[in-house]
PDB file of N, CA, C and O in Angstrom, chain B, residues numbered from 101:
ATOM      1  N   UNK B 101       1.269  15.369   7.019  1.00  0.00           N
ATOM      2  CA  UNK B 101       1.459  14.086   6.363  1.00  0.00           C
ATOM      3  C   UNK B 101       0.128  13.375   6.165  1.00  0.00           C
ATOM      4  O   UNK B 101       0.047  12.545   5.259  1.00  0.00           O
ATOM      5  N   UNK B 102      -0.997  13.651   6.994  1.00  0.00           N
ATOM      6  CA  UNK B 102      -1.965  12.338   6.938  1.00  0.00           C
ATOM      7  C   UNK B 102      -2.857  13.343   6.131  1.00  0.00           C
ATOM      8  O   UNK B 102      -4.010  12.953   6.311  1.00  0.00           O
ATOM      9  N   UNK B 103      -2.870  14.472   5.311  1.00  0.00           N
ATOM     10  CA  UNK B 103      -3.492  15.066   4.170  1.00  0.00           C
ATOM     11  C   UNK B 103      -2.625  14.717   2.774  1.00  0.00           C
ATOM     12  O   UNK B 103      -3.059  14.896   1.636  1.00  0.00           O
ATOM     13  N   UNK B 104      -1.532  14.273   3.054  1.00  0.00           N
ATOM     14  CA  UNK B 104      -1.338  14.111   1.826  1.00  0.00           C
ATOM     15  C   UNK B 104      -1.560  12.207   1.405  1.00  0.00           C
ATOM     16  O   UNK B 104      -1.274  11.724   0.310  1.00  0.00           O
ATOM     17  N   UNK B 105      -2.095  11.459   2.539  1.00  0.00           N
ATOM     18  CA  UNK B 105      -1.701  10.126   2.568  1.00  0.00           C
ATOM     19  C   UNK B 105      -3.685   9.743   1.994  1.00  0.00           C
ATOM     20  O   UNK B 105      -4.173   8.851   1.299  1.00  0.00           O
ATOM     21  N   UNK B 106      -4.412  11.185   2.882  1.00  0.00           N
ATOM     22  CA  UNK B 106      -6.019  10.762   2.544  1.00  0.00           C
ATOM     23  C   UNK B 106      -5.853  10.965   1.082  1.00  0.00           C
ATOM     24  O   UNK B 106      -6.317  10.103   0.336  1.00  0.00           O
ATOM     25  N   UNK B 107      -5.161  12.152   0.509  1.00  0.00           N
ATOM     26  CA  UNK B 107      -5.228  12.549  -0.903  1.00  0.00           C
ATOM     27  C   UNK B 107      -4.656  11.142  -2.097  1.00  0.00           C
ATOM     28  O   UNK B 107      -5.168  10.740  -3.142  1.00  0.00           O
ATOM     29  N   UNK B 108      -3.621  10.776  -1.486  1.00  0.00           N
ATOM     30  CA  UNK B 108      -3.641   9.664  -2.728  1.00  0.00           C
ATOM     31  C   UNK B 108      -4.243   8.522  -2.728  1.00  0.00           C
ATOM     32  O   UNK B 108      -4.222   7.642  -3.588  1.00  0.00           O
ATOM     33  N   UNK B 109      -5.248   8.599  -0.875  1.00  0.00           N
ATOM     34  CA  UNK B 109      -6.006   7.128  -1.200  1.00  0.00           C
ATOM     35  C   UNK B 109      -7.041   7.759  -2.060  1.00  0.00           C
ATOM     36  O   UNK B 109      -7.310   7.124  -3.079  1.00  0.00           O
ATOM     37  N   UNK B 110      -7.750   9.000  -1.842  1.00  0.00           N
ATOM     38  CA  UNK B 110      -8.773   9.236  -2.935  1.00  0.00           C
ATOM     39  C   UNK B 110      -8.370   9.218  -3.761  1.00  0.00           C
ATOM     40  O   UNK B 110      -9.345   9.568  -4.427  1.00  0.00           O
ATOM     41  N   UNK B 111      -7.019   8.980  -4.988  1.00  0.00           N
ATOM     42  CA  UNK B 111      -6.566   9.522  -6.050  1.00  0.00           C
ATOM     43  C   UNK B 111      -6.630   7.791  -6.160  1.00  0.00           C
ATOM     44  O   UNK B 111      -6.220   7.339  -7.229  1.00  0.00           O
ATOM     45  N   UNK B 112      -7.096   6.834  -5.170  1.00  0.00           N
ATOM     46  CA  UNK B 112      -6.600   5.381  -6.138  1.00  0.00           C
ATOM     47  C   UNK B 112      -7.868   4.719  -5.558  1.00  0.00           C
ATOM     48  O   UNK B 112      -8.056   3.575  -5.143  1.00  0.00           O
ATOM     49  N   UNK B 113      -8.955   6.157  -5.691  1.00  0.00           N
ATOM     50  CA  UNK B 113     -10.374   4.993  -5.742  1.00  0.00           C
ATOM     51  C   UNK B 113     -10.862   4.260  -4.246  1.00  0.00           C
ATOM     52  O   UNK B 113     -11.653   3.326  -4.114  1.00  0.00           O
ATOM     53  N   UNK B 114     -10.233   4.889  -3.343  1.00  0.00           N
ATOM     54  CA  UNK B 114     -10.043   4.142  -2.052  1.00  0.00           C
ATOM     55  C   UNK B 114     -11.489   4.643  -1.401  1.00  0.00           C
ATOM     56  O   UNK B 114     -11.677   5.860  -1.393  1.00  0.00           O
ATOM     57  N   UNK B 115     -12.657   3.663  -0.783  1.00  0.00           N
ATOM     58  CA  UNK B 115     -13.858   4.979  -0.316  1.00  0.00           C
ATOM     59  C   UNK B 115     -13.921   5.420   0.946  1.00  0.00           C
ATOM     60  O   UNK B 115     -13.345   4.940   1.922  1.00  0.00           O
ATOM     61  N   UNK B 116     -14.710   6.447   0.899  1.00  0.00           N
ATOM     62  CA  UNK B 116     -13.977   6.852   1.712  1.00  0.00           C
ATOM     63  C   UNK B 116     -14.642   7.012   3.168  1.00  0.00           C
ATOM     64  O   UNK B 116     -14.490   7.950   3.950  1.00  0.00           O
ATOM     65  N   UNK B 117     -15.540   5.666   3.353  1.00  0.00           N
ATOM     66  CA  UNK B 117     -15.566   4.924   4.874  1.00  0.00           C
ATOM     67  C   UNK B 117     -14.341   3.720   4.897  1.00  0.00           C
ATOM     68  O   UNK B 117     -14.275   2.859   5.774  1.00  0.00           O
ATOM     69  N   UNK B 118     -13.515   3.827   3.900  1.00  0.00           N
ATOM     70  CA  UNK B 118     -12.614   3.055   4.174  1.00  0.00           C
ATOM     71  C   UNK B 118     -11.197   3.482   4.449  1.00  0.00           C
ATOM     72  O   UNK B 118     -10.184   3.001   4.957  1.00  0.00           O
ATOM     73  N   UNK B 119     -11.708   4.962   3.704  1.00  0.00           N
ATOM     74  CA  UNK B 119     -10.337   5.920   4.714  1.00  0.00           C
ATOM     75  C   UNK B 119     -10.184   5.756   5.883  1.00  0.00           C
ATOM     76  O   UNK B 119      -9.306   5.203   6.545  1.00  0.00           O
ATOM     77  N   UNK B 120     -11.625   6.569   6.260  1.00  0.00           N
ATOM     78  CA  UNK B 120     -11.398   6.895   7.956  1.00  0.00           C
ATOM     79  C   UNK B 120     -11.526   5.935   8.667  1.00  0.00           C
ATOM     80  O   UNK B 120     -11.361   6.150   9.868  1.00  0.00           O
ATOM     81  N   UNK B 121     -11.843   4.594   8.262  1.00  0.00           N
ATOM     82  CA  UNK B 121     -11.134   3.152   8.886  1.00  0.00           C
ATOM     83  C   UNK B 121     -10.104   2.857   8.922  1.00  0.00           C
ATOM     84  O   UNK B 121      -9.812   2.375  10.016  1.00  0.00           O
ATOM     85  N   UNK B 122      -8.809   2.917   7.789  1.00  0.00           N
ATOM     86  CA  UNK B 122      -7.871   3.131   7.541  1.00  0.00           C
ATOM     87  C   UNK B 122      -7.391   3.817   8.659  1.00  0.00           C
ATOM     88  O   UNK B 122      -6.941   3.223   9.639  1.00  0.00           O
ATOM     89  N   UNK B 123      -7.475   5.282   8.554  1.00  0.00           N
ATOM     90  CA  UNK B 123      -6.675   6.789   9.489  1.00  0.00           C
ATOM     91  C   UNK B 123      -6.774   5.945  10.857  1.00  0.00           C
ATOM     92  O   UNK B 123      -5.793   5.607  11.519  1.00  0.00           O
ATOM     93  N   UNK B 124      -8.329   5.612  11.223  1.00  0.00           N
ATOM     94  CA  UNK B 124      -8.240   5.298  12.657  1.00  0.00           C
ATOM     95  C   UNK B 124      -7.712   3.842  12.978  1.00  0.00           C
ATOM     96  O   UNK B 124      -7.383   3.461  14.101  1.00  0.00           O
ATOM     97  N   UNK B 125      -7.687   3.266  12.094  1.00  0.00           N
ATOM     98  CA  UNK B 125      -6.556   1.861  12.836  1.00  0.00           C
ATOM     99  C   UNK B 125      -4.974   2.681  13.039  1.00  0.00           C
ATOM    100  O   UNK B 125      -4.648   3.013  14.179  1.00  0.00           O
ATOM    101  N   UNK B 126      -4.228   2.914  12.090  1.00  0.00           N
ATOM    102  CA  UNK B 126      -3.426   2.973  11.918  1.00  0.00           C
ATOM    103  C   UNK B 126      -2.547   4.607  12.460  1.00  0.00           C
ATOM    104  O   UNK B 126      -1.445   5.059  12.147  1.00  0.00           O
ATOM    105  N   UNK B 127      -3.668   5.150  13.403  1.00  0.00           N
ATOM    106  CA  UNK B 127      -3.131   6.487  13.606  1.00  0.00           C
ATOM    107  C   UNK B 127      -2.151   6.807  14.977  1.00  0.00           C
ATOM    108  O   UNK B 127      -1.721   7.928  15.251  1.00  0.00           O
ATOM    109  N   UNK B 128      -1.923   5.698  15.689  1.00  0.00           N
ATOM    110  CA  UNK B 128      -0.647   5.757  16.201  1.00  0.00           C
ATOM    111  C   UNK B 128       0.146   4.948  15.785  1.00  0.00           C
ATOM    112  O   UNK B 128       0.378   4.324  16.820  1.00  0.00           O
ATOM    113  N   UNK B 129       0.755   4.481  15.002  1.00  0.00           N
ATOM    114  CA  UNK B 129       1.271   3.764  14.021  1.00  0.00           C
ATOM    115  C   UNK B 129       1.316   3.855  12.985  1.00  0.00           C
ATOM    116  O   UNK B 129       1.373   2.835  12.298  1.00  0.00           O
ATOM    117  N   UNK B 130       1.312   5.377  12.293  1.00  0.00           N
ATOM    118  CA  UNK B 130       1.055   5.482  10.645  1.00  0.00           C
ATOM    119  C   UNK B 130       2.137   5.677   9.996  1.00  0.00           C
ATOM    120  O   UNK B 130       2.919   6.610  10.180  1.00  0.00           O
ATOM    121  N   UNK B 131       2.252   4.663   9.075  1.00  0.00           N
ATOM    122  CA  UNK B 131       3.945   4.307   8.220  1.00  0.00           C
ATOM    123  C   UNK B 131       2.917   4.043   7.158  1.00  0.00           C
ATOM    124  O   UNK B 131       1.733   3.844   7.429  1.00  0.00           O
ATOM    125  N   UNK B 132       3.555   4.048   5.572  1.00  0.00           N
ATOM    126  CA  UNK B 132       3.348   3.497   4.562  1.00  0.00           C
ATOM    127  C   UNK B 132       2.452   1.931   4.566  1.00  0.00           C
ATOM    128  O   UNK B 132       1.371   1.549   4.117  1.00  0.00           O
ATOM    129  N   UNK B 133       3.903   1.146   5.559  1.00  0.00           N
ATOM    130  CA  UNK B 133       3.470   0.027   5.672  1.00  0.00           C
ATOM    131  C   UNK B 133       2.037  -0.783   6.119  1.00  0.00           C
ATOM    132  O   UNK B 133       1.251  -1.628   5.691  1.00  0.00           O
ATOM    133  N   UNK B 134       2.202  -0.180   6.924  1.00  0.00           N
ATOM    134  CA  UNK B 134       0.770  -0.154   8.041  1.00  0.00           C
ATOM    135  C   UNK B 134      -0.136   0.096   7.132  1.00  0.00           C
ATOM    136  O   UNK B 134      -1.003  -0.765   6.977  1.00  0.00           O
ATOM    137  N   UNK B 135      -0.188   1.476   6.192  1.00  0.00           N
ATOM    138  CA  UNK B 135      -1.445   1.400   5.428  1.00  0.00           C
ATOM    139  C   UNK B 135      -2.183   0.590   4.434  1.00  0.00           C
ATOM    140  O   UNK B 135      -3.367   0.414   4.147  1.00  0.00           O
ATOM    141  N   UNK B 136      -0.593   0.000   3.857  1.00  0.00           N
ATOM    142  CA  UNK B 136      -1.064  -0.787   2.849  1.00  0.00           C
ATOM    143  C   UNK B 136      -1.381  -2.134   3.285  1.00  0.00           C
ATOM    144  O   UNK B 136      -2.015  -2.888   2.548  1.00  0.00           O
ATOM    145  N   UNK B 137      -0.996  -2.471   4.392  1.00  0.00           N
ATOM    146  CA  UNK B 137      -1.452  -3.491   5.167  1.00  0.00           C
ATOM    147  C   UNK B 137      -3.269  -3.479   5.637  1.00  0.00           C
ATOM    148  O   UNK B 137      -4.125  -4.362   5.696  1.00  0.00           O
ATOM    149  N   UNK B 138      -3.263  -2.188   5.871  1.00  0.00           N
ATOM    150  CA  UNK B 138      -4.822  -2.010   6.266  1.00  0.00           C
ATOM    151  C   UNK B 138      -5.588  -2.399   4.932  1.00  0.00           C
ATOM    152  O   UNK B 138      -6.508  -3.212   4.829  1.00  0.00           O
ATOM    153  N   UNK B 139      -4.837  -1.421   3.654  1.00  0.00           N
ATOM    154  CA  UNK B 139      -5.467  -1.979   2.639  1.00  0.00           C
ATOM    155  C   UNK B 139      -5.642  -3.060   1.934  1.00  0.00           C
ATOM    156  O   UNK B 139      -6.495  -3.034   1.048  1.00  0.00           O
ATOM    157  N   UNK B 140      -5.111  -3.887   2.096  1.00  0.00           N
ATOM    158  CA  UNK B 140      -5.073  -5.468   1.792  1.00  0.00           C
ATOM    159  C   UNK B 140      -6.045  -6.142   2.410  1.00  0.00           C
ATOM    160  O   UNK B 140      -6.833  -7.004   2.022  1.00  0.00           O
ATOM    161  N   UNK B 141      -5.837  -5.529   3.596  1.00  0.00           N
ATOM    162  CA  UNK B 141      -7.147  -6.773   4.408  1.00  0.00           C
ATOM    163  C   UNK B 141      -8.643  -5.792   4.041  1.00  0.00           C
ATOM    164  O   UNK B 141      -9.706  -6.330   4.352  1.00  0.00           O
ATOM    165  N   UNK B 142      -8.686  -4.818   3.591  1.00  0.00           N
ATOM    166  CA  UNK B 142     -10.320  -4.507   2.706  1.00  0.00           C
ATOM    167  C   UNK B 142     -10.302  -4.414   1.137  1.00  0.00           C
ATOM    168  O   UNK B 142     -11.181  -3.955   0.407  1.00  0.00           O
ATOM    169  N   UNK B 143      -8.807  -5.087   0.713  1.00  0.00           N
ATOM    170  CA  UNK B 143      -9.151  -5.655  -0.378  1.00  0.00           C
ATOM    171  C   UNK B 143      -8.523  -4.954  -1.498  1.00  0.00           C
ATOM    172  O   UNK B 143      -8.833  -5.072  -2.684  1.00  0.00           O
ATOM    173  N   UNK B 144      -7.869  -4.423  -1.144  1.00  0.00           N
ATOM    174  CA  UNK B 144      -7.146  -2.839  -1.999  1.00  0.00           C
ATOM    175  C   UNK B 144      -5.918  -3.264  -2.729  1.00  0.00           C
ATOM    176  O   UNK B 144      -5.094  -3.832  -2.011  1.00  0.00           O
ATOM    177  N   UNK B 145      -5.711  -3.174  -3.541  1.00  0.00           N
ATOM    178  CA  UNK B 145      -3.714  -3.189  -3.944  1.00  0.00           C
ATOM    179  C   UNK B 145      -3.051  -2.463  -2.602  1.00  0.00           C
ATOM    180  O   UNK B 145      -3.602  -1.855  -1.685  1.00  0.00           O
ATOM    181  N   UNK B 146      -1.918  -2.710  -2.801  1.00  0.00           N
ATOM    182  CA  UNK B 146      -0.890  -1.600  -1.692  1.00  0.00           C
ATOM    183  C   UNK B 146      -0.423  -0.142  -2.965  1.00  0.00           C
ATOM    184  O   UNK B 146      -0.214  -0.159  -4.178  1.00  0.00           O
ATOM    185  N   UNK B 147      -0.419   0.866  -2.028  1.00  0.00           N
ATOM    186  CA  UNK B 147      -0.383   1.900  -3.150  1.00  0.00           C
ATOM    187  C   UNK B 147       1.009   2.893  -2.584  1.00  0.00           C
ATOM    188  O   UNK B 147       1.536   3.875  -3.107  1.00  0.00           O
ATOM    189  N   UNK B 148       1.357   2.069  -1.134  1.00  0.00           N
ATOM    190  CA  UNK B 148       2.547   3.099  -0.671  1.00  0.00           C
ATOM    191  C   UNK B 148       3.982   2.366  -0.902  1.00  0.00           C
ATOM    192  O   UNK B 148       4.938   2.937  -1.427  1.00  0.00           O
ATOM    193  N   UNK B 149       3.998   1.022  -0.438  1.00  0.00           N
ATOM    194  CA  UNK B 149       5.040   0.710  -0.947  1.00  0.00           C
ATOM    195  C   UNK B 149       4.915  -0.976  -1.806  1.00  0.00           C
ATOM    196  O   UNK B 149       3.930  -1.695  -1.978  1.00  0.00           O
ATOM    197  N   UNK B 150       6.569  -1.185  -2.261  1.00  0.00           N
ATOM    198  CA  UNK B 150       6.594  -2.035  -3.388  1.00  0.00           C
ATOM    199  C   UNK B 150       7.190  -3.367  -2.901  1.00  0.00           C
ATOM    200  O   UNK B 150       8.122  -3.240  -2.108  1.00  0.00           O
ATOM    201  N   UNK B 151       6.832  -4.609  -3.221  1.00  0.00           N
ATOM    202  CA  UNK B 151       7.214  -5.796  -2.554  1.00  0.00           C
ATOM    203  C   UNK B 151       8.359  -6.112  -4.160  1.00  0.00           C
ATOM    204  O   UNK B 151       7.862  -6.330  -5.265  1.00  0.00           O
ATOM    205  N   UNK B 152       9.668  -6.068  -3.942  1.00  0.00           N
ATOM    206  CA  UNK B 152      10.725  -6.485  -4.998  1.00  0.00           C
ATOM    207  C   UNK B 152      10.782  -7.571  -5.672  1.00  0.00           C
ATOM    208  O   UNK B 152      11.042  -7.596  -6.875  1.00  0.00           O
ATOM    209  N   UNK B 153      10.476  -8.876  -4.762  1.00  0.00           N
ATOM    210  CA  UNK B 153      10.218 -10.108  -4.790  1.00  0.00           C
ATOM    211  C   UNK B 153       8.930 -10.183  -5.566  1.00  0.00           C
ATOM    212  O   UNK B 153       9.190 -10.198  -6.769  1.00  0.00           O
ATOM    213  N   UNK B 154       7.898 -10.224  -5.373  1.00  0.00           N
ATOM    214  CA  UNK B 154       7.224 -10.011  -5.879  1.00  0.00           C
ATOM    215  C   UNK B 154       6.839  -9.818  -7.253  1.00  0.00           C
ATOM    216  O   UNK B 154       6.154 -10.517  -7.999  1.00  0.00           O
ATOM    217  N   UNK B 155       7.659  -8.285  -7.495  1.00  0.00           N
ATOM    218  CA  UNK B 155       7.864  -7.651  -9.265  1.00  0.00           C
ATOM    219  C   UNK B 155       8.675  -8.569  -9.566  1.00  0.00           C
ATOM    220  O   UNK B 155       8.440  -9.265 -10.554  1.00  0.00           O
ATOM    221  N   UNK B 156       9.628  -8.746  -8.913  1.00  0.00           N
ATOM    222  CA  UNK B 156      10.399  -9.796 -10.077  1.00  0.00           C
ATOM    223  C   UNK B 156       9.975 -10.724 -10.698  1.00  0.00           C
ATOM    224  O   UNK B 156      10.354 -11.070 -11.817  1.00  0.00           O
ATOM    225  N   UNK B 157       8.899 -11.371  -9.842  1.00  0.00           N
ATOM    226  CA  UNK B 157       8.329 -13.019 -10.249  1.00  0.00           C
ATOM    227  C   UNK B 157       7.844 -12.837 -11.145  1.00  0.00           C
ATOM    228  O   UNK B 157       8.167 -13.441 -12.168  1.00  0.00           O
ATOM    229  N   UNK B 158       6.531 -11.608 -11.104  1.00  0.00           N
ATOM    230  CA  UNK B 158       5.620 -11.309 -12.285  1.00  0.00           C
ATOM    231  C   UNK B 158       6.233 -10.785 -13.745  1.00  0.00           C
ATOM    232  O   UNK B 158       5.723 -10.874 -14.862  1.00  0.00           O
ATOM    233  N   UNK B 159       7.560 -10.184 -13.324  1.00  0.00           N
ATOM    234  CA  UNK B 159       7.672  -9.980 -14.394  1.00  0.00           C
ATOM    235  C   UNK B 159       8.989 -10.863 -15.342  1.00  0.00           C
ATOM    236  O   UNK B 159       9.555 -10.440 -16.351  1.00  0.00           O
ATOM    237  N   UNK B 160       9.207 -12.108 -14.675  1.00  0.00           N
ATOM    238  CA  UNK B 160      10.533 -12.900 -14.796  1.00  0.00           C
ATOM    239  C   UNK B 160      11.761 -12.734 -14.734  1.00  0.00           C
ATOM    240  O   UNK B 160      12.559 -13.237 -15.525  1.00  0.00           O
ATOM    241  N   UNK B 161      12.093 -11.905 -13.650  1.00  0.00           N
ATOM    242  CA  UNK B 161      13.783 -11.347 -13.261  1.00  0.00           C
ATOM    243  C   UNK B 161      13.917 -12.182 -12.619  1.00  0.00           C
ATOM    244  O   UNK B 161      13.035 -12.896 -12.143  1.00  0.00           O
ATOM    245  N   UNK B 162      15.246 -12.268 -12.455  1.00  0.00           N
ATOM    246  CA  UNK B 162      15.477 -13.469 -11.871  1.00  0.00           C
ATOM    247  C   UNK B 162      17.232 -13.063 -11.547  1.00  0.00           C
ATOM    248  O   UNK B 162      18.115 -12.966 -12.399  1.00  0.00           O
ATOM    249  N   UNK B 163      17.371 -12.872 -10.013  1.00  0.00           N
ATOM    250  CA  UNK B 163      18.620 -12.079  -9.656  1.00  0.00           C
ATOM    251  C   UNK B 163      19.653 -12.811  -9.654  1.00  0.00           C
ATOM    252  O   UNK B 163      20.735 -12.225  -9.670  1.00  0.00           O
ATOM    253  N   UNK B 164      19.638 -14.127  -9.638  1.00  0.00           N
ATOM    254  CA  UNK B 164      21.025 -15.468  -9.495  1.00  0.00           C
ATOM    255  C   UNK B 164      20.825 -15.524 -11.122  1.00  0.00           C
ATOM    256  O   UNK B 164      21.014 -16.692 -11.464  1.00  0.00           O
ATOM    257  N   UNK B 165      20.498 -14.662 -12.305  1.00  0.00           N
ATOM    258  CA  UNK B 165      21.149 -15.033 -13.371  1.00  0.00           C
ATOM    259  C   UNK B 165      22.205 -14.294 -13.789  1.00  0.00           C
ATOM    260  O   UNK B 165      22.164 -13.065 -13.734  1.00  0.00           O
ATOM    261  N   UNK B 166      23.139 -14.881 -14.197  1.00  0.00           N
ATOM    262  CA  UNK B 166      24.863 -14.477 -15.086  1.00  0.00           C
ATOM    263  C   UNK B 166      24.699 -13.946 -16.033  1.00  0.00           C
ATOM    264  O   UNK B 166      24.653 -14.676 -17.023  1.00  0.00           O
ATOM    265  N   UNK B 167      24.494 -12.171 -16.301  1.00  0.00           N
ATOM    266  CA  UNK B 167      25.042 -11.948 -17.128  1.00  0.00           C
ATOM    267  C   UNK B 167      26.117 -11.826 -17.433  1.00  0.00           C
ATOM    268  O   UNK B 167      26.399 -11.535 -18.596  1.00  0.00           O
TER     269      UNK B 167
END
């Protein structure tokens, strides 16, 4: 798992003293979450998972409307 997790941070530009900062915070604790959390605080988009709330705002959904 943690070869395929280095592979898509290199695939999204991630560098890569900020990998193995990444791997080693998060390596007894390695979930999606956790990573993209690591990546936020050095500044990164999140690239593993998706905040719903979020997409909706940006893109104007809006779930209490009646169709």
């Amino acid at each position: 798992m943690q070869l395929s997790i280095i592979y898509e941070l290199r695939a999204n530009n991630v560098e890569e003293e900020h990998i193995d900062l990444i791997m080693q915070r998060v390596k007894n604790r390695l979930s999606e979450k956790n990573i993209d959390e690591e990546l936020q605080k050095l500044g990164y988009p999140k690239i593993f998972t998706v905040d719903y709330d979020e997409y909706n705002d940006e893109y104007g959904y809006d779930d209490d409307e009646d169709y």
